[in-house]
Steps between C-alpha positions, in 0.01 A plus 500: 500500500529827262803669491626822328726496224660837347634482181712764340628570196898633481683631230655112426167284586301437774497449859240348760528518846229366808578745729379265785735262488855622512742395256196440309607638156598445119615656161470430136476571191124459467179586714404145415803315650539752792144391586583141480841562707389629738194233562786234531663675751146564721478090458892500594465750848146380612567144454282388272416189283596504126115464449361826610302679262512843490299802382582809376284849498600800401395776696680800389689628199661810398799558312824368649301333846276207469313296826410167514300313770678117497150287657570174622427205742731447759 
């Protein structure tokens, strides 16, 4: 499963949002912990096992927007 995560920086830190699954969302203070936020919460809505490994590719970055494609096994 690949899904599409938008990160983007504020003026206090940074937030990341999956913009298909609603609710789907977090903010802090780094890109870094954003990032792993907001994998917990994918784990948390789609039900899935602690073990799941996840990958991360960027595929876009300009100054205040970043996207992320979040590839998994479901």
């Amino acid at each position: 499963m690949i899904l599409t995560i938008i990160v983007e920086k504020t003026d206090d830190g940074f937030e990341a949002d999956i913009e298909s699954i609603k609710g789907c969302d977090a903010w802090a203070p780094t890109e870094d912990e954003a990032l792993e936020q907001i994998s917990a919460k994918v784990k948390y809505y789609l039900n899935l096992p602690d073990n799941v490994k996840f990958k991360l590719d960027k595929t876009k970055d300009n100054f205040r927007v970043k996207v992320y494609k979040l590839i998994f096994n479901k």
